[in-house]
mmCIF file as Biopython writes it, N, C-alpha, C and O atoms, coordinates in Angstrom:
data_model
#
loop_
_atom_site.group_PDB
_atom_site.id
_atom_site.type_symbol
_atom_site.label_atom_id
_atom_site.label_alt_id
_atom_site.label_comp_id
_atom_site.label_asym_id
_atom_site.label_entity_id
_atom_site.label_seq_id
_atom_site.pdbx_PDB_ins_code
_atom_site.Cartn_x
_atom_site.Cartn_y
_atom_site.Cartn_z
_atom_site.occupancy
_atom_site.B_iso_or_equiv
_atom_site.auth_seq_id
_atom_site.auth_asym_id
_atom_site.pdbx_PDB_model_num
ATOM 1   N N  . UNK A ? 1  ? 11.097  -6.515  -14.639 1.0 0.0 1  A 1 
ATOM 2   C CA . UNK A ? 1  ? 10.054  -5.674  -14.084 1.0 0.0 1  A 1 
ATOM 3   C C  . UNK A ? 1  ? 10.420  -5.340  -12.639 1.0 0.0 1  A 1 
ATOM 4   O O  . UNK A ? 1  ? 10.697  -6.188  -11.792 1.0 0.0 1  A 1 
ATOM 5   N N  . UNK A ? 2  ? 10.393  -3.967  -12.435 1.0 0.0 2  A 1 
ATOM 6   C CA . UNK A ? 2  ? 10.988  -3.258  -10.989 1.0 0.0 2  A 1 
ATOM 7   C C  . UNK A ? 2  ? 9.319   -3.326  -10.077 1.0 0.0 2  A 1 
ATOM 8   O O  . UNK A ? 2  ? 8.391   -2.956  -10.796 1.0 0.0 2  A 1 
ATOM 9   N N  . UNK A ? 3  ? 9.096   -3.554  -9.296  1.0 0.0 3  A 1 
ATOM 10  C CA . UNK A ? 3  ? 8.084   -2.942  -8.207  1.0 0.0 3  A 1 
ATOM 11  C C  . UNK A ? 3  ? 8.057   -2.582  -7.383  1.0 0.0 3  A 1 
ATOM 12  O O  . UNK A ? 3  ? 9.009   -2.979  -6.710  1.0 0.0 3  A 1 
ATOM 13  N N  . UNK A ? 4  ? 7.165   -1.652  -6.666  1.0 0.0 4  A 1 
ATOM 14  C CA . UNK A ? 4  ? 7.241   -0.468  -5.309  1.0 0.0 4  A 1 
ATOM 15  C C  . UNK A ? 4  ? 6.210   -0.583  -4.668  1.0 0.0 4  A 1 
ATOM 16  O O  . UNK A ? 4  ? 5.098   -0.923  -5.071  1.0 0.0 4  A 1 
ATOM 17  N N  . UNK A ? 5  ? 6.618   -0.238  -3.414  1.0 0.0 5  A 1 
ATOM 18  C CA . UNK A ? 5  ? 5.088   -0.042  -2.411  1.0 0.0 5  A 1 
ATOM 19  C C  . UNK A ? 5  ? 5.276   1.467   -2.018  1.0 0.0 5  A 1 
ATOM 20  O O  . UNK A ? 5  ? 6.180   1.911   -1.309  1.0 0.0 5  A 1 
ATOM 21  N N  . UNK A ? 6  ? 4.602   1.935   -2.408  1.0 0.0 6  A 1 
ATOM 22  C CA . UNK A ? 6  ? 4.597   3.945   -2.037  1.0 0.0 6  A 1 
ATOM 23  C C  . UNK A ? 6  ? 3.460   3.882   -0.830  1.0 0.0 6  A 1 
ATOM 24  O O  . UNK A ? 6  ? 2.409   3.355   -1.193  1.0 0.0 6  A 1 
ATOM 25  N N  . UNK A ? 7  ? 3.494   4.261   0.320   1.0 0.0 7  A 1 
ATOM 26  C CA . UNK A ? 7  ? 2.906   4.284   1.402   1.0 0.0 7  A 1 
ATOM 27  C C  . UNK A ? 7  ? 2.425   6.166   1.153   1.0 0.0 7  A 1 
ATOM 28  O O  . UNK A ? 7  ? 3.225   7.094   1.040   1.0 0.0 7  A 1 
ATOM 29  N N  . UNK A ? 8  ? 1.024   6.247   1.130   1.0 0.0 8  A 1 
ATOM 30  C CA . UNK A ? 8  ? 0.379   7.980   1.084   1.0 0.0 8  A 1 
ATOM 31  C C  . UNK A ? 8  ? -0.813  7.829   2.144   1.0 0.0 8  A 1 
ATOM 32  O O  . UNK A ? 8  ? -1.275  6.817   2.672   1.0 0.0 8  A 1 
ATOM 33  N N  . UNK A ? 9  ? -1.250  9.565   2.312   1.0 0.0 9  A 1 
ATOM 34  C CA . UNK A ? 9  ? -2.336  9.186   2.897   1.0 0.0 9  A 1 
ATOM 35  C C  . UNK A ? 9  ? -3.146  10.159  2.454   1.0 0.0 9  A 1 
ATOM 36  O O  . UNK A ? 9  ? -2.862  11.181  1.829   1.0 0.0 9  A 1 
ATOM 37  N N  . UNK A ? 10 ? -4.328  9.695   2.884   1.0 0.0 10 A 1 
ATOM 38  C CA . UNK A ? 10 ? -6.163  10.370  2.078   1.0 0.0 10 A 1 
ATOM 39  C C  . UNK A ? 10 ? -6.581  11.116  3.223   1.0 0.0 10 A 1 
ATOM 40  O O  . UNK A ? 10 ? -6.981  10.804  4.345   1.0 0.0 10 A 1 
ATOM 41  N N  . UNK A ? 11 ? -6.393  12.089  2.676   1.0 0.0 11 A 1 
ATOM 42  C CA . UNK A ? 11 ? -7.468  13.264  3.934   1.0 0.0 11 A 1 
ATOM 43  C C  . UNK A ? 11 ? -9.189  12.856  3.755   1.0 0.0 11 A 1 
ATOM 44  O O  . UNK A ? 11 ? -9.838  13.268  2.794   1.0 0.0 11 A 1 
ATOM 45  N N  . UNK A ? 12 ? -9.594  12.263  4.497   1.0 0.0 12 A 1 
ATOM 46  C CA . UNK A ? 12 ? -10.856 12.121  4.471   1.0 0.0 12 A 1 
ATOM 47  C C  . UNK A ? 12 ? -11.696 12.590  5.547   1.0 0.0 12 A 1 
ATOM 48  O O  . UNK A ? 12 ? -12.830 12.134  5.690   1.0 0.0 12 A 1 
ATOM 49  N N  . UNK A ? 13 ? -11.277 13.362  6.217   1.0 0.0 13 A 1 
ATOM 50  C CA . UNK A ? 13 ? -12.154 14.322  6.807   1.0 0.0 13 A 1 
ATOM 51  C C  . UNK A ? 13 ? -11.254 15.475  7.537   1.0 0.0 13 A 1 
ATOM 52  O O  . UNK A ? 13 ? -10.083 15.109  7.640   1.0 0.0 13 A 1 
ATOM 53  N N  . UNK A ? 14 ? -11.550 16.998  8.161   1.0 0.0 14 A 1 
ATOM 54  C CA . UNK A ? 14 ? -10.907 17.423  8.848   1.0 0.0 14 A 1 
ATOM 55  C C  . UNK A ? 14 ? -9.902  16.642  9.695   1.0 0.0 14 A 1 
ATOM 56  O O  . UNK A ? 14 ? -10.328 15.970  10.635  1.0 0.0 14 A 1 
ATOM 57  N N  . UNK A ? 15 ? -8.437  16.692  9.388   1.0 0.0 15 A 1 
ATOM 58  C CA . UNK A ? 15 ? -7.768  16.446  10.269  1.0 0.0 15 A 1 
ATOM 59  C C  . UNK A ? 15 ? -7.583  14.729  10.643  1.0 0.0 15 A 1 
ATOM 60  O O  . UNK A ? 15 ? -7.038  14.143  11.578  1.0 0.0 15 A 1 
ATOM 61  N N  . UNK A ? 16 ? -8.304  14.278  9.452   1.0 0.0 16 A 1 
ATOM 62  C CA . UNK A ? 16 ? -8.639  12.662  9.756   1.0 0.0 16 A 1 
ATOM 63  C C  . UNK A ? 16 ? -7.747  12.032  8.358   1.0 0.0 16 A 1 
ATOM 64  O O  . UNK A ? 16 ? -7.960  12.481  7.232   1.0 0.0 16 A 1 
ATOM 65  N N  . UNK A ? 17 ? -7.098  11.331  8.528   1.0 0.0 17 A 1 
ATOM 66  C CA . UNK A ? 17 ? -6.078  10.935  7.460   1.0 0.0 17 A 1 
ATOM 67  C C  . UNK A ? 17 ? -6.113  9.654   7.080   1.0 0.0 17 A 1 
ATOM 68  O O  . UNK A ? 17 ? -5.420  9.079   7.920   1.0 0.0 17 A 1 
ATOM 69  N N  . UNK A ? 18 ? -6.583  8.713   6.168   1.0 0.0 18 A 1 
ATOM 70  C CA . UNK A ? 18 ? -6.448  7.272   5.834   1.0 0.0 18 A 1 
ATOM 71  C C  . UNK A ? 18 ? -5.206  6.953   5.252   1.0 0.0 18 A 1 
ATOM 72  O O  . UNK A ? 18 ? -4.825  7.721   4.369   1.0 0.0 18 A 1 
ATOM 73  N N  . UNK A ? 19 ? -4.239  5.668   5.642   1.0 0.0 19 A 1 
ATOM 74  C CA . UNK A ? 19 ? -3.210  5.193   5.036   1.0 0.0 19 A 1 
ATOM 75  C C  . UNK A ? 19 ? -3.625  4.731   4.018   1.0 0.0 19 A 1 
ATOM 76  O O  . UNK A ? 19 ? -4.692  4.123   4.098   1.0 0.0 19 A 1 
ATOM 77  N N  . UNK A ? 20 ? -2.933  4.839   2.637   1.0 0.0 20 A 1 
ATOM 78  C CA . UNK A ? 20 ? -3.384  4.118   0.898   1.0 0.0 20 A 1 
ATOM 79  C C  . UNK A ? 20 ? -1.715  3.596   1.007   1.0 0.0 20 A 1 
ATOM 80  O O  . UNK A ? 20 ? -0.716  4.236   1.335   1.0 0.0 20 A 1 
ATOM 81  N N  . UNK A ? 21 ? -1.888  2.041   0.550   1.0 0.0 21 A 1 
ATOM 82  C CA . UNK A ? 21 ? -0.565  1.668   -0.428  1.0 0.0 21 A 1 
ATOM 83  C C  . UNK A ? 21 ? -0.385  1.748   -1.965  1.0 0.0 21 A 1 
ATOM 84  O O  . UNK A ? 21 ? -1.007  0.861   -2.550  1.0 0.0 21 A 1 
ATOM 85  N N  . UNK A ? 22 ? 0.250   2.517   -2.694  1.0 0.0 22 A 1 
ATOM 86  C CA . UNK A ? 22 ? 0.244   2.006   -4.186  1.0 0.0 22 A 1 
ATOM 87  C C  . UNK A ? 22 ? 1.323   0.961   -4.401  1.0 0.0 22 A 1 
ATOM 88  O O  . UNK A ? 22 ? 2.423   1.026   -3.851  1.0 0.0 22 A 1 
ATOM 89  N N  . UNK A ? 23 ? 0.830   -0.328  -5.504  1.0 0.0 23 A 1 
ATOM 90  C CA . UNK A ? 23 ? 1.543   -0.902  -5.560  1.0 0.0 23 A 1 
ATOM 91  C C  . UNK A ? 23 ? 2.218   -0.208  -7.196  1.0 0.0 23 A 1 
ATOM 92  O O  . UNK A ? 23 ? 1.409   -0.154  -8.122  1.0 0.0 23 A 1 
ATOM 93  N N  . UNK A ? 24 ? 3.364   0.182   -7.401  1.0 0.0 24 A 1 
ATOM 94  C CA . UNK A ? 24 ? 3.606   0.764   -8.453  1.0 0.0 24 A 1 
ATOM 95  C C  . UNK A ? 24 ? 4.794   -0.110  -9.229  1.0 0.0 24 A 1 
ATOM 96  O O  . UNK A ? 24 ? 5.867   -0.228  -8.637  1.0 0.0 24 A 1 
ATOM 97  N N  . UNK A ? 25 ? 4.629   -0.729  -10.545 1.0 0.0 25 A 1 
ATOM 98  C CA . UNK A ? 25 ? 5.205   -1.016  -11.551 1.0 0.0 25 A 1 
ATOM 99  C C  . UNK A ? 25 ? 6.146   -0.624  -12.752 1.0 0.0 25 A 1 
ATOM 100 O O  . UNK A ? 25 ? 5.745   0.109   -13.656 1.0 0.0 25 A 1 
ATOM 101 N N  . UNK A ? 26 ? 7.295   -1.100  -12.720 1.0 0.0 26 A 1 
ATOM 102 C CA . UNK A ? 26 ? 8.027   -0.787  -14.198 1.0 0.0 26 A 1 
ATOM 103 C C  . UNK A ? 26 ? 8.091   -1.572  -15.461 1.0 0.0 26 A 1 
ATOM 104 O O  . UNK A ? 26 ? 8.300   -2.773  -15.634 1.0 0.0 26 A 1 
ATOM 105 N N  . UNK A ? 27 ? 7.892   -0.734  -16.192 1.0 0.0 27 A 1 
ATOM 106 C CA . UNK A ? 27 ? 8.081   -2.481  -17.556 1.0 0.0 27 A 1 
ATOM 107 C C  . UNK A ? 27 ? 9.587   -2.510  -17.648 1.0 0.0 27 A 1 
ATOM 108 O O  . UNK A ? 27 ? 10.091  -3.620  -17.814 1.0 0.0 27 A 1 
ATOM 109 N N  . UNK A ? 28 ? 10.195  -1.710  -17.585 1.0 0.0 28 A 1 
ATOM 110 C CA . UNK A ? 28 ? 12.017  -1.265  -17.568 1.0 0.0 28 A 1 
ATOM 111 C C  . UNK A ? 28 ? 12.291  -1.279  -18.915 1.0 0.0 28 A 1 
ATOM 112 O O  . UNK A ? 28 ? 13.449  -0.975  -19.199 1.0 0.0 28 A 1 
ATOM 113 N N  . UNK A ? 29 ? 11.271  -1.647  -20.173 1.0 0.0 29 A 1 
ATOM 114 C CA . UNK A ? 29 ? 11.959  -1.319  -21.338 1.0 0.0 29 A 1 
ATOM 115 C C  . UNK A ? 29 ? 11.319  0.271   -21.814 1.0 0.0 29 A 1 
ATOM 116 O O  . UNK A ? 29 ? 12.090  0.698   -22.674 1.0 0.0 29 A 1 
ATOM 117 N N  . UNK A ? 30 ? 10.527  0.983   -21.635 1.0 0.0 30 A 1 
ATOM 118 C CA . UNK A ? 30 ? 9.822   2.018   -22.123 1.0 0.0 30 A 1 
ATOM 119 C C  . UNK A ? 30 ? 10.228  3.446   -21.134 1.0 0.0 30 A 1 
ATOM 120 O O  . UNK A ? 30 ? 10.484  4.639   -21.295 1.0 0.0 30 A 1 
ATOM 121 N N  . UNK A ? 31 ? 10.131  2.717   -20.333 1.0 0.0 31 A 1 
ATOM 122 C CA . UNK A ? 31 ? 10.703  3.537   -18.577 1.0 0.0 31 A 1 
ATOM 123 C C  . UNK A ? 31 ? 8.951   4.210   -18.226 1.0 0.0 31 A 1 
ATOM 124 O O  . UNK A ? 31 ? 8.618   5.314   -17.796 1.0 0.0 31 A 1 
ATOM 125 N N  . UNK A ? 32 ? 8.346   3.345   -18.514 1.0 0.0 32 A 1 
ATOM 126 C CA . UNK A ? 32 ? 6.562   3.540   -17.838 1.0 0.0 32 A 1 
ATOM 127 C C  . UNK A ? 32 ? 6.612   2.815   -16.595 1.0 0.0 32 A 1 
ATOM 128 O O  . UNK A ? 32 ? 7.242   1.781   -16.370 1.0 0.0 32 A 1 
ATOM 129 N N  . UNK A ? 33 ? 5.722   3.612   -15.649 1.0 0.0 33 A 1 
ATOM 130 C CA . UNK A ? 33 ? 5.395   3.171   -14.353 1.0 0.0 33 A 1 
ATOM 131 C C  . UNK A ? 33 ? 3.964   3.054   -14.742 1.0 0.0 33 A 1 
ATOM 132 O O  . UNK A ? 33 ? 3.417   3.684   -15.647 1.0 0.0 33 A 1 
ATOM 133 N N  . UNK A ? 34 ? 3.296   1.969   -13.773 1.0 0.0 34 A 1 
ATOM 134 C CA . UNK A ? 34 ? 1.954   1.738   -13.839 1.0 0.0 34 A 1 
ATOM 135 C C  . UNK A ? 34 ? 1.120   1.667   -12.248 1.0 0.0 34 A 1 
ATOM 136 O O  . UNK A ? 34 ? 1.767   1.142   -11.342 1.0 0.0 34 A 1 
ATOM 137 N N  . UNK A ? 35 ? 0.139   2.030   -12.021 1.0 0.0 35 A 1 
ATOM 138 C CA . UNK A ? 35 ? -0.117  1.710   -10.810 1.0 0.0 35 A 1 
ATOM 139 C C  . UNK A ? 35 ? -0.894  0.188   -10.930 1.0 0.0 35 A 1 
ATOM 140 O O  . UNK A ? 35 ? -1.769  -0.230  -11.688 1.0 0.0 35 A 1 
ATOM 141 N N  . UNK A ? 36 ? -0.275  -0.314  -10.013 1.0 0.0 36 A 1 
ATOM 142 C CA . UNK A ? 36 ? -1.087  -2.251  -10.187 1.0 0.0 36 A 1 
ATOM 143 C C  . UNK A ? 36 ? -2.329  -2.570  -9.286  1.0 0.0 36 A 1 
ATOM 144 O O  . UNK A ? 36 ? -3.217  -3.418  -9.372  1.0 0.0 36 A 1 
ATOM 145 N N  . UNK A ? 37 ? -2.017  -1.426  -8.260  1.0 0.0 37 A 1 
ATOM 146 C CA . UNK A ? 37 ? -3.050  -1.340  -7.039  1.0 0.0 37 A 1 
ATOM 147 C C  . UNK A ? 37 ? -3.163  -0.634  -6.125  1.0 0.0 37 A 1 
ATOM 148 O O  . UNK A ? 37 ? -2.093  -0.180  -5.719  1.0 0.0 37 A 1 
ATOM 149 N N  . UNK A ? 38 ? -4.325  -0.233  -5.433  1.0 0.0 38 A 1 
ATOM 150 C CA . UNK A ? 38 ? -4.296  0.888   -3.953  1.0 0.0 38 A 1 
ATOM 151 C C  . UNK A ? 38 ? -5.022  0.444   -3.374  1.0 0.0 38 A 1 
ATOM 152 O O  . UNK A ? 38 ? -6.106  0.262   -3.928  1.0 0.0 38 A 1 
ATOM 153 N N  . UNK A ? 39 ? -4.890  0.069   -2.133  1.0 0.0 39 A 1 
ATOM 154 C CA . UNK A ? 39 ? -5.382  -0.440  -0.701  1.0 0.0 39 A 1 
ATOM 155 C C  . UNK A ? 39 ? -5.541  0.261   0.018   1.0 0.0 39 A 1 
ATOM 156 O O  . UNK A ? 39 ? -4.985  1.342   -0.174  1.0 0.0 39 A 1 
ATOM 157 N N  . UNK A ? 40 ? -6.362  0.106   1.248   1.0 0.0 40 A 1 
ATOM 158 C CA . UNK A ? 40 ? -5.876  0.304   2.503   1.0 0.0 40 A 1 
ATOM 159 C C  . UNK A ? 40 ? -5.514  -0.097  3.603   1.0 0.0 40 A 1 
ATOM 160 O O  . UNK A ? 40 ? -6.460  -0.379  4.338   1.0 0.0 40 A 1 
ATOM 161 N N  . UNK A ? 41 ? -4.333  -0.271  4.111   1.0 0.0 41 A 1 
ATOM 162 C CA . UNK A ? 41 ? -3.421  -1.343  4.879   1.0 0.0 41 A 1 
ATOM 163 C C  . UNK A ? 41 ? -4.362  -1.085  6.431   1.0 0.0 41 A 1 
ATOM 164 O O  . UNK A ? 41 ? -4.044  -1.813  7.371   1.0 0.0 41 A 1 
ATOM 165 N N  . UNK A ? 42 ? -5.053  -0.455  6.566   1.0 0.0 42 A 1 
ATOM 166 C CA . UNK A ? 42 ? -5.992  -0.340  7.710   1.0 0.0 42 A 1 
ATOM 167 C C  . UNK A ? 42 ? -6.814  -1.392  7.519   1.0 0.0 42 A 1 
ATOM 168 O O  . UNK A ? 42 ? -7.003  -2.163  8.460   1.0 0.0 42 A 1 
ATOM 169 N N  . UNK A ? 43 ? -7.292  -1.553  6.568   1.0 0.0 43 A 1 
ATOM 170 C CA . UNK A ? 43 ? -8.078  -2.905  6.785   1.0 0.0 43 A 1 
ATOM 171 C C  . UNK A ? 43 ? -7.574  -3.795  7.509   1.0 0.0 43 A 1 
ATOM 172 O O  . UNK A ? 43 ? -7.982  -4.036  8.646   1.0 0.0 43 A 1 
ATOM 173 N N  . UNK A ? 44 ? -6.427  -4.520  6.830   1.0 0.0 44 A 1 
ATOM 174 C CA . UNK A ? 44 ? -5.947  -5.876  7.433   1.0 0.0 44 A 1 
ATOM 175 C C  . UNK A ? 44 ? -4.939  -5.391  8.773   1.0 0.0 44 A 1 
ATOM 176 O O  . UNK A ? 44 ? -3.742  -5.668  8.850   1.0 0.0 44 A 1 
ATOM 177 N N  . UNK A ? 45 ? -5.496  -4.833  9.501   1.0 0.0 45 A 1 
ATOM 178 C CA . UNK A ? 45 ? -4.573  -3.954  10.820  1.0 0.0 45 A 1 
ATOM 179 C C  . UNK A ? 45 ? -3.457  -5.276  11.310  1.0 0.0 45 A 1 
ATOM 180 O O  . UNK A ? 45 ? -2.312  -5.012  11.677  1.0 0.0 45 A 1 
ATOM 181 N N  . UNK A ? 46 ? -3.914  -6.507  11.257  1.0 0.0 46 A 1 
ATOM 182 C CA . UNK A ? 46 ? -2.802  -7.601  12.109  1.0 0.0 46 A 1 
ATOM 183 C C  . UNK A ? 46 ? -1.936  -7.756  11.189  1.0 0.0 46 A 1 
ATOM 184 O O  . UNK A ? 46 ? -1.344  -8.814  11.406  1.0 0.0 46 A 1 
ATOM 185 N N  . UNK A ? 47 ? -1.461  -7.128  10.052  1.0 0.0 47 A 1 
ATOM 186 C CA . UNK A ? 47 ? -0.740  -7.825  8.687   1.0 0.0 47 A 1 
ATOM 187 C C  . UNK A ? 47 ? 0.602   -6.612  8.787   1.0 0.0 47 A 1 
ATOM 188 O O  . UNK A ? 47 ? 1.619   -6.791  8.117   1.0 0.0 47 A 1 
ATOM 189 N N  . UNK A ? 48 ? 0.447   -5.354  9.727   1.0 0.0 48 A 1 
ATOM 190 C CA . UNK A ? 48 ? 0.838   -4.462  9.673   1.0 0.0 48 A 1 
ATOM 191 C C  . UNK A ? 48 ? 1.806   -4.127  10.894  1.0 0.0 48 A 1 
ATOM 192 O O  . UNK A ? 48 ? 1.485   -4.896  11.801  1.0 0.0 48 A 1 
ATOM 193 N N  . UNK A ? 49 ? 2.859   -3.302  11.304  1.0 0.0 49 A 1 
ATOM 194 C CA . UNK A ? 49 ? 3.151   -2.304  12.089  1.0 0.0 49 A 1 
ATOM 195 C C  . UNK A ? 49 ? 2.685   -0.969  12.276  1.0 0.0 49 A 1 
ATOM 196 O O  . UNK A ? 49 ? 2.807   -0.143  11.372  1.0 0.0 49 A 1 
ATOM 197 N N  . UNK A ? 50 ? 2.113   -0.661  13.473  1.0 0.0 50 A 1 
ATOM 198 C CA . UNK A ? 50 ? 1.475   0.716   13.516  1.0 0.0 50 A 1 
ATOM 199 C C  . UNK A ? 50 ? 1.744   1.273   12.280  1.0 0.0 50 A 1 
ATOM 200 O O  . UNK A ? 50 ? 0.963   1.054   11.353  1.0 0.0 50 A 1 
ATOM 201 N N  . UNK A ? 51 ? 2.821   2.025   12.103  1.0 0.0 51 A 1 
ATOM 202 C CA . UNK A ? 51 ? 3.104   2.672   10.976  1.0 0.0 51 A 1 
ATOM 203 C C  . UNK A ? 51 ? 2.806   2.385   9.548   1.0 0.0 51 A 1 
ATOM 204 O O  . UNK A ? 51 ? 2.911   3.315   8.749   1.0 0.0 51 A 1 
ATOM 205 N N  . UNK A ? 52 ? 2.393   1.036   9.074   1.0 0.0 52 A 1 
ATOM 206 C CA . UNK A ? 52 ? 1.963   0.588   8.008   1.0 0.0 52 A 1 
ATOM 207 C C  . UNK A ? 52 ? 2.723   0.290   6.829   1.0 0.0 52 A 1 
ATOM 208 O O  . UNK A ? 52 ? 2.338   0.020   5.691   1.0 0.0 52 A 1 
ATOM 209 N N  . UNK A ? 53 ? 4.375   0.431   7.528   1.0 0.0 53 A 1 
ATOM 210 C CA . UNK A ? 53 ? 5.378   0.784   6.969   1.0 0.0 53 A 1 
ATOM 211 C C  . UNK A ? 53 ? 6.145   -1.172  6.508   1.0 0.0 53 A 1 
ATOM 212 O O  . UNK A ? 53 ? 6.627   -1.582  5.452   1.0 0.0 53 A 1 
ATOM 213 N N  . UNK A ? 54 ? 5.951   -1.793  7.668   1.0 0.0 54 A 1 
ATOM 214 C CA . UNK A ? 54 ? 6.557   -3.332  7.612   1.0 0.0 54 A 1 
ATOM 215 C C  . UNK A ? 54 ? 5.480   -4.083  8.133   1.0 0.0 54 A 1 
ATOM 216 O O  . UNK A ? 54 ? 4.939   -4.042  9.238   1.0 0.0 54 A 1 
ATOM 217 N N  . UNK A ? 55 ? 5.171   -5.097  6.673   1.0 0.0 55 A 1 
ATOM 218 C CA . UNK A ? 55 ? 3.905   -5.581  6.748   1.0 0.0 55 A 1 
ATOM 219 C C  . UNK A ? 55 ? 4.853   -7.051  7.561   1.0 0.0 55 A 1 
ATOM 220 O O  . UNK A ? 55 ? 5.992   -7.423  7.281   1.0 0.0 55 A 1 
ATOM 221 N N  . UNK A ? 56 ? 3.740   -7.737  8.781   1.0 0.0 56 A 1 
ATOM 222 C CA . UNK A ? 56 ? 3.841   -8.506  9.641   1.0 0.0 56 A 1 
ATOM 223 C C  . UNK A ? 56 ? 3.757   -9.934  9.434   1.0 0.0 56 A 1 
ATOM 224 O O  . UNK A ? 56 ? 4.474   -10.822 9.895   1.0 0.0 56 A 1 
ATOM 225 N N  . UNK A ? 57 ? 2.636   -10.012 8.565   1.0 0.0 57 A 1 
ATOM 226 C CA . UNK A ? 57 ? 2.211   -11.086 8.197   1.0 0.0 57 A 1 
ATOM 227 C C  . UNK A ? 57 ? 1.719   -11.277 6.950   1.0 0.0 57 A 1 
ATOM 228 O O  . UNK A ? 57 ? 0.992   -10.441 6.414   1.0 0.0 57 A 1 
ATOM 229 N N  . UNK A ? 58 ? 2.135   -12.588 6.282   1.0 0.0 58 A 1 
ATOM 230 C CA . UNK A ? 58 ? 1.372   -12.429 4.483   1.0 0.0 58 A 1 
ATOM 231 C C  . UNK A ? 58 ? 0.561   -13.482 4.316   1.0 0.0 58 A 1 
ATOM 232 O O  . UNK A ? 58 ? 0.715   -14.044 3.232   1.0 0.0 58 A 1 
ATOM 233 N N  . UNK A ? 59 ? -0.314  -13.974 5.081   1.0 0.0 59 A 1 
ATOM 234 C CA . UNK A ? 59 ? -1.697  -14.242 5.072   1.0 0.0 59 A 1 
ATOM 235 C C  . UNK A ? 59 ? -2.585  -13.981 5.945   1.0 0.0 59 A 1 
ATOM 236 O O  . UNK A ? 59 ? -2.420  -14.010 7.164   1.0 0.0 59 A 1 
ATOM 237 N N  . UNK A ? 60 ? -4.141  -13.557 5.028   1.0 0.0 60 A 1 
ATOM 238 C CA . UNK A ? 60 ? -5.028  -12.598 6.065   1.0 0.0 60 A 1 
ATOM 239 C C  . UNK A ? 60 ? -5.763  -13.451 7.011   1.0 0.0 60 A 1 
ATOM 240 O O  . UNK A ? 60 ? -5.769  -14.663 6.794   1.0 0.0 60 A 1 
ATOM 241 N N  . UNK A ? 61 ? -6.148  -13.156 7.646   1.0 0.0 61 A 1 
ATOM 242 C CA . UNK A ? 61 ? -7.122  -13.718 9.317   1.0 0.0 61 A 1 
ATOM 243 C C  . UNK A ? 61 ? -7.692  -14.582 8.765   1.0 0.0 61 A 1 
ATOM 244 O O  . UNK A ? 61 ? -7.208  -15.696 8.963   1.0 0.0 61 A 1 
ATOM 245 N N  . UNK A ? 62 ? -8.857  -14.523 7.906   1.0 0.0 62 A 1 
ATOM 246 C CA . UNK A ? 62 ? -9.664  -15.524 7.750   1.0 0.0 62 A 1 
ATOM 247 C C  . UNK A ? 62 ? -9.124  -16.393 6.752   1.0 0.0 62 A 1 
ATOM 248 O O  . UNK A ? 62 ? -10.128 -16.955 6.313   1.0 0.0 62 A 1 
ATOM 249 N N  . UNK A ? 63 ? -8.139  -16.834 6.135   1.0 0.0 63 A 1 
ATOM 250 C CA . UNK A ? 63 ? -7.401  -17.814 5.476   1.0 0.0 63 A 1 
ATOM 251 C C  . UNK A ? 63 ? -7.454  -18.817 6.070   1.0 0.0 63 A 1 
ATOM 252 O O  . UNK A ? 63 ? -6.864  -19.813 5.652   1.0 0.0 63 A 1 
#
């Protein structure tokens, strides 16, 4: 099983843009992709680099 993080973003208002991660899946025998999950890496802002691109940390604040 292959997996991806596709980094997009949500126009949610004029000119106002939200970061979404998909977490996207292969089974590698069928050649189907699945989506496993979509976030928004804005939430957990300390887990992140501005860009949302290289996540910082892999456990959240209140852990």
């Amino acid at each position: 099983m292959n997996k991806w993080l596709w980094l997009g973003y949500a126009k949610v208002a004029p000119g106002v843009y939200r970061p979404l991660h998909l977490v996207i899946v292969s089974d590698g025998q069928r050649r189907r992709l699945t989506v496993a999950t979509v976030y928004d890496p804005s939430q957990t802002p300390h887990m992140w680099d501005e860009t949302y691109t290289v996540r910082l940390c892999w456990k959240p604040a209140n852990a």
